[in-house]
C-alpha positions in Angstrom: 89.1 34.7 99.9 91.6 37.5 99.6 91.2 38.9 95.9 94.8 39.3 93.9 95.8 40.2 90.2 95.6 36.7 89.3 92.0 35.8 90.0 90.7 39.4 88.8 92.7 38.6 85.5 90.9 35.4 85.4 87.4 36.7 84.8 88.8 38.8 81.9 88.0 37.5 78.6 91.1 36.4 77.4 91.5 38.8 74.2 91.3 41.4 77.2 93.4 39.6 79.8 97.1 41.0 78.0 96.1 44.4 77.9 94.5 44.6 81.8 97.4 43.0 83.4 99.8 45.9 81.4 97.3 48.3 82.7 97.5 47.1 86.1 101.0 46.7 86.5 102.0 50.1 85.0 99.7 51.7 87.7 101.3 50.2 90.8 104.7 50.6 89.1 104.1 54.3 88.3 101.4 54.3 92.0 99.0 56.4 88.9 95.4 55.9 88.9 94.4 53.5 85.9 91.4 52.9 83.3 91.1 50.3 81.4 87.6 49.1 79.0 87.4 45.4 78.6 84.9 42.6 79.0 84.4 39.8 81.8 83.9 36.0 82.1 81.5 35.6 85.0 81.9 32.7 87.6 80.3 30.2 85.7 82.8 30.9 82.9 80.4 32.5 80.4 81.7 35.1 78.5 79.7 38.8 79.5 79.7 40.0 75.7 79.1 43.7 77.1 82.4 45.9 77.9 83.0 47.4 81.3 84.8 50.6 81.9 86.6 50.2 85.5 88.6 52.6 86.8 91.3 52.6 89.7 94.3 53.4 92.1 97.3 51.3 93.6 95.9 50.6 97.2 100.0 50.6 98.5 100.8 52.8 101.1 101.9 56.2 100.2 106.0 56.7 100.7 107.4 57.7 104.1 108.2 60.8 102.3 104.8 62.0 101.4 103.0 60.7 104.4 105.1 63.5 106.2 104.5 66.1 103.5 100.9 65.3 104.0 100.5 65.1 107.8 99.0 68.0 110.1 101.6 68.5 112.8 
């Protein structure tokens, strides 16, 4: 199973689920690390009352730009 937005948004409880997806998308829009303090439904679709703090980075590839700013020669 490859993971994508719409599965992880899934196990967010759904006053949560608004607010994560803004989060997400404004970090691979702006490719800016992210945090973001919500709770999770678990696989058997009970609600995890505790909140989780997760924090992140867009995993796309860096621009051809700054790949060669970055690279040894």
């Amino acid at each position: 199973m490859e993971p994508t937005t719409e599965m992880v948004l899934s196990h967010k409880h759904p006053d949560d689920r608004d607010t994560v997806a803004a989060t997400l998308a404004s970090s691979v829009q702006h490719d800016e690390p992210f945090c973001s303090r919500h709770r999770i439904i678990d696989t058997t679709a009970r609600c995890v009352r505790s909140w989780w703090s997760v924090t992140g980075c867009s995993m796309a590839p860096a621009p051809r730009s700054a790949r060669s700013a970055t690279s040894s020669i």
